[in-house]
ChimeraX commands (.cxc) that place a marker at each C-alpha (Angstrom):
marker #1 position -18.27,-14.37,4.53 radius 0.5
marker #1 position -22.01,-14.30,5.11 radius 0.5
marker #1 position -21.34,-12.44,8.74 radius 0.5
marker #1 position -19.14,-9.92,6.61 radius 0.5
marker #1 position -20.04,-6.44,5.80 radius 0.5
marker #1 position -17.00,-4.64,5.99 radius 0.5
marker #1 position -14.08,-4.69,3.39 radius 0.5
marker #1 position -10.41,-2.97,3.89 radius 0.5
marker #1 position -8.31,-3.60,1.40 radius 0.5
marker #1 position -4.15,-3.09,0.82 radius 0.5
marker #1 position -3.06,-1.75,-2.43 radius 0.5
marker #1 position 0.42,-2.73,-3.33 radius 0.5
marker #1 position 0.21,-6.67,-4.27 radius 0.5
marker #1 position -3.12,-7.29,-3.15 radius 0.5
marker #1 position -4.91,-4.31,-6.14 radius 0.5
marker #1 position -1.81,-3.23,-7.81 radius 0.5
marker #1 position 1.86,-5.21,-8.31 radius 0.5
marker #1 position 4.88,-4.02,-6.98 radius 0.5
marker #1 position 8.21,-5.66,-7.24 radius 0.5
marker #1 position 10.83,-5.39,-4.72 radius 0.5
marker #1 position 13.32,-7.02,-6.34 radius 0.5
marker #1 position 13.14,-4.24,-8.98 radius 0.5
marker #1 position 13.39,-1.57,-5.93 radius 0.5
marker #1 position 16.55,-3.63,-4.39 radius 0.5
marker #1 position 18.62,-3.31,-7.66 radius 0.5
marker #1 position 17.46,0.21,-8.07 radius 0.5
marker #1 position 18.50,1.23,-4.94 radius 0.5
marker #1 position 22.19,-0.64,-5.33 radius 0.5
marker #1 position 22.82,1.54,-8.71 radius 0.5
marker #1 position 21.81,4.64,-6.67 radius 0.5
marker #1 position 24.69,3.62,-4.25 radius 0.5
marker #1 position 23.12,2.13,-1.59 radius 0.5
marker #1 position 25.22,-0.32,0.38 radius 0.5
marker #1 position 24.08,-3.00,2.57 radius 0.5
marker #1 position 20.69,-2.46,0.62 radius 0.5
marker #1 position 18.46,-5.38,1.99 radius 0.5
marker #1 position 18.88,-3.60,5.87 radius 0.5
marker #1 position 18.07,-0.29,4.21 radius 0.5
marker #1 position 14.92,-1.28,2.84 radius 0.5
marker #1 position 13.05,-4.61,2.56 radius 0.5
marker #1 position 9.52,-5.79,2.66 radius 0.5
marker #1 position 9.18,-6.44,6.89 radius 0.5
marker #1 position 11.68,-4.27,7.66 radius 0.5
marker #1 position 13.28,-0.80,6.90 radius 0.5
marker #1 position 15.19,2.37,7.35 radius 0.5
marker #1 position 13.27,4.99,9.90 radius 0.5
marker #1 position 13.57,6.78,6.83 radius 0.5
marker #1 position 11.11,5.00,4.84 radius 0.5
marker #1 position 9.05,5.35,8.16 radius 0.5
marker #1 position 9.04,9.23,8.31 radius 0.5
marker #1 position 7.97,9.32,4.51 radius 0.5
marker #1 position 5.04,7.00,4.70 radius 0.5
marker #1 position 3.83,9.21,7.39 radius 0.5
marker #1 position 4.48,12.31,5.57 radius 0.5
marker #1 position 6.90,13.48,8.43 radius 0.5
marker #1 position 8.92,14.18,5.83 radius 0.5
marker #1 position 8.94,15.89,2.33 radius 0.5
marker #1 position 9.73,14.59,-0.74 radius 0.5
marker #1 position 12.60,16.47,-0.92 radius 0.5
marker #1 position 13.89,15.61,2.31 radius 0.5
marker #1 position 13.22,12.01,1.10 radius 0.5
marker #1 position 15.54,12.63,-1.83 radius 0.5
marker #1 position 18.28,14.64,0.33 radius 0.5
marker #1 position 18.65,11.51,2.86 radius 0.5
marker #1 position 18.81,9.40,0.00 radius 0.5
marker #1 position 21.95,11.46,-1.40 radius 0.5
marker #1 position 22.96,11.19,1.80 radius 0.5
marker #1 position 22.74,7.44,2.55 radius 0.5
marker #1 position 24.56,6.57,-1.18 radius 0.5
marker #1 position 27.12,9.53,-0.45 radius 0.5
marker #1 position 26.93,11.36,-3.74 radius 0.5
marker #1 position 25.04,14.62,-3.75 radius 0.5
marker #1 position 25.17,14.83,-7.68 radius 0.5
marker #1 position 22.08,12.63,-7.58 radius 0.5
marker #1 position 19.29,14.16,-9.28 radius 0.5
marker #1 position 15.62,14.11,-8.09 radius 0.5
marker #1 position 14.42,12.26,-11.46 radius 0.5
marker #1 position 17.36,10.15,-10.89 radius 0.5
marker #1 position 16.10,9.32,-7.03 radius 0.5
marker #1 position 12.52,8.90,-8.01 radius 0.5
marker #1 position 12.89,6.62,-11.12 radius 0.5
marker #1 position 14.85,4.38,-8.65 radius 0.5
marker #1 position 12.03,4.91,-6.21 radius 0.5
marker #1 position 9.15,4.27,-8.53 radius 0.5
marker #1 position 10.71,1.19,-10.22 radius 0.5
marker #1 position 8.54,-1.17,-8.34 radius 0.5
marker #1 position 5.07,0.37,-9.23 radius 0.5
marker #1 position 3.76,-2.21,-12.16 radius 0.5
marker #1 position 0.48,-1.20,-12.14 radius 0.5
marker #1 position -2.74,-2.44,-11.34 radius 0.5
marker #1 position -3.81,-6.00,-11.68 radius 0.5
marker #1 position -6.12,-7.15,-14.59 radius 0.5
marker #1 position -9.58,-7.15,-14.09 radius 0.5
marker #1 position -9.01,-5.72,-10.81 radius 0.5
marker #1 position -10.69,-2.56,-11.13 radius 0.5
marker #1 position -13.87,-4.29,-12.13 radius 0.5
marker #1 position -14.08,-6.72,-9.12 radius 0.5
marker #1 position -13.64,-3.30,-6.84 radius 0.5
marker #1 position -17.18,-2.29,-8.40 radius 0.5
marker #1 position -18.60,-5.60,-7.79 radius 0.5
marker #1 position -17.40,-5.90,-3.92 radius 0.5
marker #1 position -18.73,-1.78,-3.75 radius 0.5
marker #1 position -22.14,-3.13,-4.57 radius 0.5
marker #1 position -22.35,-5.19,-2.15 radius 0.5
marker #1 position -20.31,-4.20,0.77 radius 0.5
marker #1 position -18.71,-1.53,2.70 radius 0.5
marker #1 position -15.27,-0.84,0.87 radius 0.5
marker #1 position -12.02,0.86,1.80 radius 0.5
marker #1 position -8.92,1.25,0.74 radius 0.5
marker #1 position -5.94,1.15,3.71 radius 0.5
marker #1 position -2.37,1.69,1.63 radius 0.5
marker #1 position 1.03,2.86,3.37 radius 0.5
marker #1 position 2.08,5.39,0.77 radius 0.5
marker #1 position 4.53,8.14,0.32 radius 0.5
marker #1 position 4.09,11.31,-1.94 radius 0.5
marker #1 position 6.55,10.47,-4.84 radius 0.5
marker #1 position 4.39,6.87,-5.05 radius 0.5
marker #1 position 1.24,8.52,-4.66 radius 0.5
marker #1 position 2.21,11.23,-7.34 radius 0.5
marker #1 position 3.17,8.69,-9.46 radius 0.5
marker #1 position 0.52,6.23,-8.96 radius 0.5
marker #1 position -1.97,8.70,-9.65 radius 0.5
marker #1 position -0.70,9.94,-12.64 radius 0.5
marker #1 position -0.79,6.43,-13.82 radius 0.5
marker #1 position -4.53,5.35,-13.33 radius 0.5
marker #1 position -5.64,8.99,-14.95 radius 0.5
marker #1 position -2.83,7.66,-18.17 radius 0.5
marker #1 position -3.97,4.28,-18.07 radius 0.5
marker #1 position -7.82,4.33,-17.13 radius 0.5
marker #1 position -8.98,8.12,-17.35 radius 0.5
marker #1 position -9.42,8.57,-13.47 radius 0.5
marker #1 position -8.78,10.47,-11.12 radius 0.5
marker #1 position -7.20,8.09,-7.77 radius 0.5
marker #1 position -8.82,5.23,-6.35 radius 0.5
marker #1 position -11.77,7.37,-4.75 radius 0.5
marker #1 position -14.61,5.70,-7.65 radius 0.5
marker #1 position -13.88,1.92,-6.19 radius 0.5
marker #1 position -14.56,2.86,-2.27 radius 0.5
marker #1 position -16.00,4.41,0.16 radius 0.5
marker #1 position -13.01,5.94,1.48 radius 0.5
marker #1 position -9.54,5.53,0.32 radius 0.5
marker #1 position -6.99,6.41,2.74 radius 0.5
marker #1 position -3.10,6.86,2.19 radius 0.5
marker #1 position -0.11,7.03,5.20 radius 0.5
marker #1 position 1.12,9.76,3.95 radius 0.5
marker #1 position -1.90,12.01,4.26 radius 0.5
marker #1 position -3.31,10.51,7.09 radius 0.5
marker #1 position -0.21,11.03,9.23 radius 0.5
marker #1 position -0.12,7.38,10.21 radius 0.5
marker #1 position 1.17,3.85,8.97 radius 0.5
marker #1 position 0.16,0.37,9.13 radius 0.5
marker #1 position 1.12,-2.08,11.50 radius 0.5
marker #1 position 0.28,1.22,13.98 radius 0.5
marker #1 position -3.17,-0.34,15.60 radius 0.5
marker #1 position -3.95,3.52,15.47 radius 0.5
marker #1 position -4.29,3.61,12.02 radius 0.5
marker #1 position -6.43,1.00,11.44 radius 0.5
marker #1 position -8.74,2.26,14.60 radius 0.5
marker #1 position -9.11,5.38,13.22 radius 0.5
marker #1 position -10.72,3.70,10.24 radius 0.5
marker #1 position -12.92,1.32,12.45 radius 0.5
marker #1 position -13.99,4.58,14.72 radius 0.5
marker #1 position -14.23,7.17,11.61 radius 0.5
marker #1 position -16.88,4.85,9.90 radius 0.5
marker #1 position -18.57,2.64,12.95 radius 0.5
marker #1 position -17.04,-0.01,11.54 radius 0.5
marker #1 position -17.65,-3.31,13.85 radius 0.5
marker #1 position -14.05,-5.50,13.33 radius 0.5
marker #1 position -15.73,-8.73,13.57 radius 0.5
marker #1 position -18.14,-7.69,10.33 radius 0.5
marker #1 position -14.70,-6.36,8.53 radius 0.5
marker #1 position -12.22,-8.39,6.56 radius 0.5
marker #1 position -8.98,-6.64,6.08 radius 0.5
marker #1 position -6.67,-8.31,3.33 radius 0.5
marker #1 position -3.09,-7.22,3.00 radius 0.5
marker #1 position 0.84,-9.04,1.61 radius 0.5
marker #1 position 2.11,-7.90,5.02 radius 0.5
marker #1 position 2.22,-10.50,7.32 radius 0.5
marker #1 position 3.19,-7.95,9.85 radius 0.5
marker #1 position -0.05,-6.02,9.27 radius 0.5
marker #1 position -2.34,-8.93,9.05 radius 0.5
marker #1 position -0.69,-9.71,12.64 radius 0.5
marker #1 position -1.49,-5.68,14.10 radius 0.5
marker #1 position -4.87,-6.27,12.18 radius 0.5
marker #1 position -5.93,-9.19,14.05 radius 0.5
marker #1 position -4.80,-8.08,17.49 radius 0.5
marker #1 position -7.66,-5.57,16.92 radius 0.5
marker #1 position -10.22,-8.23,16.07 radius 0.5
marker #1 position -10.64,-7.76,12.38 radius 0.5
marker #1 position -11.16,-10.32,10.02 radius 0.5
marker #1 position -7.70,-10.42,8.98 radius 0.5
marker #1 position -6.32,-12.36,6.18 radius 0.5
marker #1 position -2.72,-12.42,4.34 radius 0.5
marker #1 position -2.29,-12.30,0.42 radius 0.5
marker #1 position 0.90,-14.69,-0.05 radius 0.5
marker #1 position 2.71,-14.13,-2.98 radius 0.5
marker #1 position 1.49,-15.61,-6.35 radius 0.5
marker #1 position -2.11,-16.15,-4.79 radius 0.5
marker #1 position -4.99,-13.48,-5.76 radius 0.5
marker #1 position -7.57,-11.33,-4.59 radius 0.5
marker #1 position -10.38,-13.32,-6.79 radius 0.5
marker #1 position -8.87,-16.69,-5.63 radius 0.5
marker #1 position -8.79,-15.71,-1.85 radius 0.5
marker #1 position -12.36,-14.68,-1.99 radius 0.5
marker #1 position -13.58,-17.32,-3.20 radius 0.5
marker #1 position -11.69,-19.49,-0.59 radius 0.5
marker #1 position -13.82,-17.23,1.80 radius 0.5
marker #1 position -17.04,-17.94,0.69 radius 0.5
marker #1 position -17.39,-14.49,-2.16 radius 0.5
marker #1 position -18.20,-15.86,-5.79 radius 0.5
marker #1 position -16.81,-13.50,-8.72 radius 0.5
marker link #1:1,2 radius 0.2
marker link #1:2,3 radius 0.2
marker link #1:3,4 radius 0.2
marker link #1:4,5 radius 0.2
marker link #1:5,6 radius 0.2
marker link #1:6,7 radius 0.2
marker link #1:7,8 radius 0.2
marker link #1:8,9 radius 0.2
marker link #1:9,10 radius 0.2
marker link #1:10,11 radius 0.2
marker link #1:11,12 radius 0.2
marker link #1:12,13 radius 0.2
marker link #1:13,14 radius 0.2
marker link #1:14,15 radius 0.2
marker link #1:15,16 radius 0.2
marker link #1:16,17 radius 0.2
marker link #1:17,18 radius 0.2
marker link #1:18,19 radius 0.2
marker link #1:19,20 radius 0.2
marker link #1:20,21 radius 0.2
marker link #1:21,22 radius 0.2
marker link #1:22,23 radius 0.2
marker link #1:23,24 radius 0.2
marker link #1:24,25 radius 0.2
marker link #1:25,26 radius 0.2
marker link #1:26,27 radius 0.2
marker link #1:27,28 radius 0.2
marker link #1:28,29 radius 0.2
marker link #1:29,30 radius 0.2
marker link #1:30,31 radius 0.2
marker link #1:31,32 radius 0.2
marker link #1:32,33 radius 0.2
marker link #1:33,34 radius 0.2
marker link #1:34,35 radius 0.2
marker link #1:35,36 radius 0.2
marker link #1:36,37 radius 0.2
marker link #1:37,38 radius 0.2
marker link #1:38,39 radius 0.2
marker link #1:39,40 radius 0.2
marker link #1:40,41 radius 0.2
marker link #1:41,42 radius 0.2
marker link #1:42,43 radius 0.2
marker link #1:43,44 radius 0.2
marker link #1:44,45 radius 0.2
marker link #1:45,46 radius 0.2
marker link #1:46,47 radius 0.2
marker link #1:47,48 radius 0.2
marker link #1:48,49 radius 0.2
marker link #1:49,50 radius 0.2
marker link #1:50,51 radius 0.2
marker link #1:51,52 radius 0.2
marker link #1:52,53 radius 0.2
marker link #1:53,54 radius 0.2
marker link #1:54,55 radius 0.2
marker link #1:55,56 radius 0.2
marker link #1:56,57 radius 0.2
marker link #1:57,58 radius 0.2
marker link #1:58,59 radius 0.2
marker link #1:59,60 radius 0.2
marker link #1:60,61 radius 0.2
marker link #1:61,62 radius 0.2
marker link #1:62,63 radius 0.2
marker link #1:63,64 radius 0.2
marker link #1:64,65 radius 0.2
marker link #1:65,66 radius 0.2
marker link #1:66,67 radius 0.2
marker link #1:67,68 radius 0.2
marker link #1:68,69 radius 0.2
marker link #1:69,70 radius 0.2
marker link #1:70,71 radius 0.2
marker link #1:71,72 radius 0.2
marker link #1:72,73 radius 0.2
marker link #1:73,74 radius 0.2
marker link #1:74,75 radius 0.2
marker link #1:75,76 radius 0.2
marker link #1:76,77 radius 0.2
marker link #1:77,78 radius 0.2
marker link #1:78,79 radius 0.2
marker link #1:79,80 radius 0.2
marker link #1:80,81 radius 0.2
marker link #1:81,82 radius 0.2
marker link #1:82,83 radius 0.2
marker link #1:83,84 radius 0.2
marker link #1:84,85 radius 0.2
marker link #1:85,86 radius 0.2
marker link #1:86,87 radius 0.2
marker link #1:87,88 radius 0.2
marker link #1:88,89 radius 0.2
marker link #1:89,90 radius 0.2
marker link #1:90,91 radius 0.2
marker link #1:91,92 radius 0.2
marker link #1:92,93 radius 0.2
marker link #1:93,94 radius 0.2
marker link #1:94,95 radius 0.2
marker link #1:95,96 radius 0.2
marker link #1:96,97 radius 0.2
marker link #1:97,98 radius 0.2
marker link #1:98,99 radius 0.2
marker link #1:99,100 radius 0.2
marker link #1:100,101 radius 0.2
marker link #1:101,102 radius 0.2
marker link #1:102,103 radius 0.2
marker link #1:103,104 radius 0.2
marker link #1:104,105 radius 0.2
marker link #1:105,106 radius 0.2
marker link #1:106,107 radius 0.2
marker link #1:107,108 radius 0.2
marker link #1:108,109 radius 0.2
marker link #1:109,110 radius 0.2
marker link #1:110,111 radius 0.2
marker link #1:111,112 radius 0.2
marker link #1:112,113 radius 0.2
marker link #1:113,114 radius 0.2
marker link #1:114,115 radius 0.2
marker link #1:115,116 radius 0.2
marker link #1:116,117 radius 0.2
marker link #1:117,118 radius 0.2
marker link #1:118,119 radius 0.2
marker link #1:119,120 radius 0.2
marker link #1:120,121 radius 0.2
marker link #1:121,122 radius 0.2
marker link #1:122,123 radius 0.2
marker link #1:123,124 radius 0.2
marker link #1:124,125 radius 0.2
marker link #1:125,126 radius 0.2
marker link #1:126,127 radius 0.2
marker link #1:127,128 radius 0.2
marker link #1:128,129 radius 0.2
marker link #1:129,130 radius 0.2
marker link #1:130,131 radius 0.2
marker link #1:131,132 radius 0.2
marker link #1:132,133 radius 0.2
marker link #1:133,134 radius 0.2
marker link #1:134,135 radius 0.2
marker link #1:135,136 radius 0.2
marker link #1:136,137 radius 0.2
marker link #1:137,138 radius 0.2
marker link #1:138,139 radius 0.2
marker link #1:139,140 radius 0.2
marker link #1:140,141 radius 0.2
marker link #1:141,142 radius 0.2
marker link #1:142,143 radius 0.2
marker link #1:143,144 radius 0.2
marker link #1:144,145 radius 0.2
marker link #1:145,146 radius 0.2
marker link #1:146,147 radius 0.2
marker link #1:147,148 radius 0.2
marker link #1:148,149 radius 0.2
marker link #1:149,150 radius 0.2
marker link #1:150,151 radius 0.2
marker link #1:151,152 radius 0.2
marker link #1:152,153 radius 0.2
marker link #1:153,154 radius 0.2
marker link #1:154,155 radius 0.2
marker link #1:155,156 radius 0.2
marker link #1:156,157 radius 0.2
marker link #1:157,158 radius 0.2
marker link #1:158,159 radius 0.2
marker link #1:159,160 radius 0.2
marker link #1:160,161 radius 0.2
marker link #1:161,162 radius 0.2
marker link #1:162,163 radius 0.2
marker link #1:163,164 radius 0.2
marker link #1:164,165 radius 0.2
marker link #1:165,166 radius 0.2
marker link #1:166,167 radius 0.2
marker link #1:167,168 radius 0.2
marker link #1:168,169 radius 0.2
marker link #1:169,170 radius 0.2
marker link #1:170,171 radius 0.2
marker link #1:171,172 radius 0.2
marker link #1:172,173 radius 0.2
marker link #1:173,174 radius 0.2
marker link #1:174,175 radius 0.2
marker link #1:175,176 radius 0.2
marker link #1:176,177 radius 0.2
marker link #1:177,178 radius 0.2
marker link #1:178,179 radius 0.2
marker link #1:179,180 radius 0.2
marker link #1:180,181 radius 0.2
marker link #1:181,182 radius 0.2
marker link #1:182,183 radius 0.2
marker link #1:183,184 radius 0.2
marker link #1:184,185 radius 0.2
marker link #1:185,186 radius 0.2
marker link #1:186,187 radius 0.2
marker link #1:187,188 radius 0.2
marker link #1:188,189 radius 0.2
marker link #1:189,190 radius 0.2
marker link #1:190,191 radius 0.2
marker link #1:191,192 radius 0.2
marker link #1:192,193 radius 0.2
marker link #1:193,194 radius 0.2
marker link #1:194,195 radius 0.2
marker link #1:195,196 radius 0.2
marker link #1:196,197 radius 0.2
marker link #1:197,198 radius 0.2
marker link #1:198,199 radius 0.2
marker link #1:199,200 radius 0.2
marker link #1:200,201 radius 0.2
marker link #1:201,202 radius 0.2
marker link #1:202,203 radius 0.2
marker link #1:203,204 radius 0.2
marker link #1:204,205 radius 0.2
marker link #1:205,206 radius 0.2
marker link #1:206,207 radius 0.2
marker link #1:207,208 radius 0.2
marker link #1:208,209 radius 0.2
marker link #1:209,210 radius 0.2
marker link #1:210,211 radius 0.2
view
């Protein structure tokens, strides 16, 4: 990593864990049929789309969601419990390794995110840690939702590169997409994927960064 002075960073999986499989049997006792073409990790519902782009409201979010499971007795802390089962929280130790790549690089945060996640998410870290968001660990932290855009859109991850003079061949960009480490690459970043039950300390290290 010696020509690397750039670091963008995912959350979900690669900072803090998710877990899908939680989300798919969430989503089933909500009502939704046919549940792995209505949302899964590659591929999903325009739906999901809209909201990580903050097209749409949360409570737009929740009325397609009544919608899509046919039952508009649903309540909203009904639809976002189901929503928010995935969010685990953040990894161990990982908050301290942020500080330690901040020292010594150019860091950013680069998460698709919706506003019931984000809502929830930060209510978390100021629970759990004291803090308010991710803004402490990076120079910039940037969510879909608020920046109108969504990864694997090259235009989201150029308006990072061009907002900050960021030169893609000094930038690695680590993510558990394999979809946006594809988009990522086309671009000339440094792109590299976080496979499940590998970590962010591990993968570093495999590129050269000591913890």
């Amino acid at each position: 990593m010696q020509n690397i002075k750039n670091i963008i960073l995912d959350y979900g999986n690669v900072l803090f864990d998710i877990d899908f499989s939680v989300l798919r049997q969430a989503l089933v006792e909500l009502g939704i049929e046919d549940v792995d073409k209505f949302y899964g990790h590659r591929a999903q519902h325009a739906l999901f789309d809209a909201f990580d782009k903050g097209i749409i409201t949360a409570g737009q979010f929740r009325n397609e969601i009544r919608k899509a499971t046919g039952n508009g007795e649903l309540t909203d802390e009904a639809i976002d419990n189901g929503w928010n089962s995935l969010l685990i929280g953040v990894r161990p130790h990982h908050h301290e390794l942020l500080h330690q790549l901040k020292a010594r690089y150019r860091t950013f945060l680069l998460s698709n995110n919706n506003e019931i996640h984000y809502n929830w998410i930060m209510d978390y870290l100021d629970r759990e840690f004291g803090i308010v968001g991710n803004t402490m660990f990076f120079e910039k932290d940037y969510y879909s939702h608020l920046m109108g855009m969504r990864k694997p859109d090259n235009e989201i991850f150029q308006f990072v590169l061009d907002t900050h003079g960021l030169n893609p061949k000094q930038t690695l960009f680590i993510d558990d997409s394999p979809q946006h480490i594809e988009a990522a690459n086309t671009l000339g970043l440094q792109a590299h994927l976080l496979a499940p039950g590998d970590t962010l300390p591990k993968l570093l290290h495999r590129l050269g960064y000591v913890i």
